[in-house]
MARDO-510874 format. One record per residue (C-alpha): residue in three letters; chain; x, y, z. Coordinates in Angstrom, 1 decimal. Layout:
<rec><residuo>ALA</residuo><cadena>A</cadena><c1>X</c1><c2>Y</c2><c3>Z</c3></rec>
...
//
This chain:
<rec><residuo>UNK</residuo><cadena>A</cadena><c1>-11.7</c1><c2>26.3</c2><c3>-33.5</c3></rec>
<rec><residuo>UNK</residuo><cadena>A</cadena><c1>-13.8</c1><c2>25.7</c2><c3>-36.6</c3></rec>
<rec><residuo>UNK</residuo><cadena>A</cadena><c1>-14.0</c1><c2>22.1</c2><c3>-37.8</c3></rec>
<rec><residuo>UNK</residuo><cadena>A</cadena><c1>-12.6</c1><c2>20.9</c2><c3>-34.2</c3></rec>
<rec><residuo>UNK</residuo><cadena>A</cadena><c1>-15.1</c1><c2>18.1</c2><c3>-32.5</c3></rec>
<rec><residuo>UNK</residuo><cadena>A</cadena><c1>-16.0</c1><c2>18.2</c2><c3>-28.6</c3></rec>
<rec><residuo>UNK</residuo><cadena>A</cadena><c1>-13.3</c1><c2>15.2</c2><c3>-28.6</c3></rec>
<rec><residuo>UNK</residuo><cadena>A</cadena><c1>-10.8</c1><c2>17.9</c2><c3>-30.6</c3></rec>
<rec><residuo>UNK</residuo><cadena>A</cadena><c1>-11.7</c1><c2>20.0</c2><c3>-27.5</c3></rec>
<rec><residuo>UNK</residuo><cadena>A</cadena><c1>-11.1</c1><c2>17.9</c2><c3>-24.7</c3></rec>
<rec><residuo>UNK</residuo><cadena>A</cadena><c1>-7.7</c1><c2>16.5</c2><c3>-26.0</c3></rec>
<rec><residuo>UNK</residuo><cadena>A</cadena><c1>-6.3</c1><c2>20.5</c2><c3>-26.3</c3></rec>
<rec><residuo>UNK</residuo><cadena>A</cadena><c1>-7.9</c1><c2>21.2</c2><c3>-22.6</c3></rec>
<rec><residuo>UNK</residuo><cadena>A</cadena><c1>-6.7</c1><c2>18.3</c2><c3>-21.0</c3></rec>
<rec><residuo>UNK</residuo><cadena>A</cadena><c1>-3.2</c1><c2>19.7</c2><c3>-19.9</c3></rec>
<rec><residuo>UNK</residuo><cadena>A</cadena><c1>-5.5</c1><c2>22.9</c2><c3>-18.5</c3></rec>
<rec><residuo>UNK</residuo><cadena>A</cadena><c1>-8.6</c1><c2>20.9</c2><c3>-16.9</c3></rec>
<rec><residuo>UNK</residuo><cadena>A</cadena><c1>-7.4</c1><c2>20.6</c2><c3>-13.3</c3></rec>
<rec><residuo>UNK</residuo><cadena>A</cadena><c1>-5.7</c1><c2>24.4</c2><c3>-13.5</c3></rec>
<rec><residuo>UNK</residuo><cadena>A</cadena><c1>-9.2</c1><c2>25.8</c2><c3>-14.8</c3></rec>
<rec><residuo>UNK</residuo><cadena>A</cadena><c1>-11.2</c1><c2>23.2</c2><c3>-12.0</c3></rec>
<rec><residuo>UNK</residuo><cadena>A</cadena><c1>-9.0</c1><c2>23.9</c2><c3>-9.2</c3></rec>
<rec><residuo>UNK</residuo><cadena>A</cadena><c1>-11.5</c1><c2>25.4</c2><c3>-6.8</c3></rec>
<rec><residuo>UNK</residuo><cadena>A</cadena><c1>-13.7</c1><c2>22.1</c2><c3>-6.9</c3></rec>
<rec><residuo>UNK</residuo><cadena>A</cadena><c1>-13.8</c1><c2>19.9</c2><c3>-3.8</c3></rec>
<rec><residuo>UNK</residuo><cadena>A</cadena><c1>-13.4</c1><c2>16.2</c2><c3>-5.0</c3></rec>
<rec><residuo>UNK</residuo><cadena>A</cadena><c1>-13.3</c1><c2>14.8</c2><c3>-1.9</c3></rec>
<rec><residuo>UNK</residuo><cadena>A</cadena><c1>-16.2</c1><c2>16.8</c2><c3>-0.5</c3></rec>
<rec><residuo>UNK</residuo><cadena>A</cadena><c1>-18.6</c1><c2>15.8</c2><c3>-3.4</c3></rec>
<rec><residuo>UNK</residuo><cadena>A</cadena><c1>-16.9</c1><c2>12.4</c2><c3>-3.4</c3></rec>
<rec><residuo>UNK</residuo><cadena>A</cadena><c1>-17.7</c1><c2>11.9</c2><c3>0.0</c3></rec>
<rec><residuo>UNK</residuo><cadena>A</cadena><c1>-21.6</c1><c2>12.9</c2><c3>-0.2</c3></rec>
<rec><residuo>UNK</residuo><cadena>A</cadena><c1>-21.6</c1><c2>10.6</c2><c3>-2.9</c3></rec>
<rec><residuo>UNK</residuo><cadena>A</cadena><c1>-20.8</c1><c2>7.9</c2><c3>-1.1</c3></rec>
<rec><residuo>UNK</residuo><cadena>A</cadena><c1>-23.5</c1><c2>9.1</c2><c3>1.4</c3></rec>
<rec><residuo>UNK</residuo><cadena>A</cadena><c1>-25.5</c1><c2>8.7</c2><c3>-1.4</c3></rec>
<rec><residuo>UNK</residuo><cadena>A</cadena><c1>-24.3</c1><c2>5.6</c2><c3>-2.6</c3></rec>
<rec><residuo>UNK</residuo><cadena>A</cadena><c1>-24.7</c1><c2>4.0</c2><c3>1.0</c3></rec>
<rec><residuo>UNK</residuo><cadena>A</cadena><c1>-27.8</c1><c2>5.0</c2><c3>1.0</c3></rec>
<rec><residuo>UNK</residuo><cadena>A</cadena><c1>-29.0</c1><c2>3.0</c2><c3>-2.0</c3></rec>
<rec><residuo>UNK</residuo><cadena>A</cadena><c1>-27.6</c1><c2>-0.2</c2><c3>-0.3</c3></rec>
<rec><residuo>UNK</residuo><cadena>A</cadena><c1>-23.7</c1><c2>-0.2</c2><c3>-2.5</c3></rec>
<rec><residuo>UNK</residuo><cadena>A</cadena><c1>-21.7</c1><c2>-1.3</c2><c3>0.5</c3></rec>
<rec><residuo>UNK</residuo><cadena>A</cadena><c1>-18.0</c1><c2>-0.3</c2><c3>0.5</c3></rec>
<rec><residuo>UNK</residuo><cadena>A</cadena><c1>-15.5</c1><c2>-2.2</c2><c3>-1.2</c3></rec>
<rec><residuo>UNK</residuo><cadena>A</cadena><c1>-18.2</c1><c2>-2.6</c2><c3>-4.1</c3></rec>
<rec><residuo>UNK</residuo><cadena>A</cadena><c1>-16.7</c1><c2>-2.0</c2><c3>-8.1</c3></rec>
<rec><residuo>UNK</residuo><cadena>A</cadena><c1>-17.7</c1><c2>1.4</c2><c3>-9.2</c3></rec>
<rec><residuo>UNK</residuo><cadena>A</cadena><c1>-17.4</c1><c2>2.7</c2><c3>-12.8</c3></rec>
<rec><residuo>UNK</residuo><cadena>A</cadena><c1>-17.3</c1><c2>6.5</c2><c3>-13.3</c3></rec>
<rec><residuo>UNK</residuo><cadena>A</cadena><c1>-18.4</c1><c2>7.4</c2><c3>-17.5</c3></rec>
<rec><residuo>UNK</residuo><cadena>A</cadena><c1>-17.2</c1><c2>10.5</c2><c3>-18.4</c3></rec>
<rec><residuo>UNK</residuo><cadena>A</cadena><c1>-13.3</c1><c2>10.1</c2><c3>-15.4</c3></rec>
<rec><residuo>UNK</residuo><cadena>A</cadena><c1>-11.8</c1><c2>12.8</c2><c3>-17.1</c3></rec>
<rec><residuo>UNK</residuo><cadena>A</cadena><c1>-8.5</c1><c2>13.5</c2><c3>-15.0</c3></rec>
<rec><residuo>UNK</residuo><cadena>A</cadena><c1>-9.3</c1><c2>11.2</c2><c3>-12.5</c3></rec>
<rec><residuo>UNK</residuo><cadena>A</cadena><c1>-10.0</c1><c2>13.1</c2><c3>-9.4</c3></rec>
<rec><residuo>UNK</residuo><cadena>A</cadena><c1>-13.6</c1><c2>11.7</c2><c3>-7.9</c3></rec>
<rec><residuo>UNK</residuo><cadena>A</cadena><c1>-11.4</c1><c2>7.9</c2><c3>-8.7</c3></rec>
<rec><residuo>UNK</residuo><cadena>A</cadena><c1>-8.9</c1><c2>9.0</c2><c3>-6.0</c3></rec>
<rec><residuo>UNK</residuo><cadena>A</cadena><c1>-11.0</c1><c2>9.9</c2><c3>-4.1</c3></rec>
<rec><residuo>UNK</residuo><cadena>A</cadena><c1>-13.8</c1><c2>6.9</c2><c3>-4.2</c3></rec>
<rec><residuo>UNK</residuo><cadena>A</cadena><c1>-11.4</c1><c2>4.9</c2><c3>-3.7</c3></rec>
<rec><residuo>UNK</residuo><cadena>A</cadena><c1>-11.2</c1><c2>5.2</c2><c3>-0.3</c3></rec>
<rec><residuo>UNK</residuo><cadena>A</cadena><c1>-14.2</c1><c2>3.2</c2><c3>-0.3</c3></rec>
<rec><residuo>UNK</residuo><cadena>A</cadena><c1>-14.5</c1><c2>1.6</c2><c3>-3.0</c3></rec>
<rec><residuo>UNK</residuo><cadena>A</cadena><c1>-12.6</c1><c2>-0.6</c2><c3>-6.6</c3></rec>
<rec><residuo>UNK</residuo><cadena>A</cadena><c1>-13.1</c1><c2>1.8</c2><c3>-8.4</c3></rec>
<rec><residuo>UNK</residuo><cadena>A</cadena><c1>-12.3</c1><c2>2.2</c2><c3>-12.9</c3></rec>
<rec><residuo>UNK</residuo><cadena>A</cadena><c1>-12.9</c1><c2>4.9</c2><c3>-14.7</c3></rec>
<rec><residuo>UNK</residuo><cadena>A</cadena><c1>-13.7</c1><c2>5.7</c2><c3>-18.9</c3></rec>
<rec><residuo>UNK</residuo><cadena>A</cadena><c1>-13.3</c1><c2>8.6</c2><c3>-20.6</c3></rec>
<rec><residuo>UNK</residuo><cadena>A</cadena><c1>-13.6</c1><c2>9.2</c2><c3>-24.6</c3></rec>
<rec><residuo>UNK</residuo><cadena>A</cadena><c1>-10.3</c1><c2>11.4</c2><c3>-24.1</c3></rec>
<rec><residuo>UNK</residuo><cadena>A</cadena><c1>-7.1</c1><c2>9.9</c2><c3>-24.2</c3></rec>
<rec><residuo>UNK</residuo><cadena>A</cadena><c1>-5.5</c1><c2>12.9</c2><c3>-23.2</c3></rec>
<rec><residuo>UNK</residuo><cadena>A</cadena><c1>-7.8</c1><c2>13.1</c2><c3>-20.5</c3></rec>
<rec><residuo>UNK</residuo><cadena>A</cadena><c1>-7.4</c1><c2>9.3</c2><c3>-19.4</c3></rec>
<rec><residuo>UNK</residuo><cadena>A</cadena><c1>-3.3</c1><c2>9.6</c2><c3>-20.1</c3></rec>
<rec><residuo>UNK</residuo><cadena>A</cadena><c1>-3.6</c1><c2>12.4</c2><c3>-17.1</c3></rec>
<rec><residuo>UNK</residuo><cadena>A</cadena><c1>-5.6</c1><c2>10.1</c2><c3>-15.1</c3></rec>
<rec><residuo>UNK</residuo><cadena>A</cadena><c1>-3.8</c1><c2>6.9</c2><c3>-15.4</c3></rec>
<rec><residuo>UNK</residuo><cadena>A</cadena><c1>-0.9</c1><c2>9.4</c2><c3>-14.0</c3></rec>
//
């Protein structure tokens, strides 16, 4: 993978990320991080912005609660997402 940037990295992996992530629970950690969120006064139905969206997954779940957008630096990663 010699002369291949992080961004190189991410575009190849993108098709894989959710395969290789499977065992994480979005909606758990989304849902302590509304906890969290709540607890620092952002009320529910508030616009949040998650840097760094990758696939997408914490934006389906946030938005339960909230407008949520998302922004990656991957396209392939954002093409998955906006899927």
């Amino acid at each position: 993978m010699r002369g291949k940037t992080v961004q190189d990295l991410y575009s190849i992996c993108a098709q894989y990320y959710d395969r290789i992530y499977h065992y994480k629970d979005y909606a758990a950690e989304a849902n302590r991080l509304h906890s969290l969120l709540q607890g620092r006064g952002i009320k529910d139905g508030a616009r949040v912005l998650e840097v760094a969206c990758g696939t997408g997954n914490y934006l389906v779940a946030l938005r339960d609660w909230y407008d949520v957008a998302g922004l990656d630096s991957s396209e392939a990663m954002l093409e998955i997402a906006s899927a």
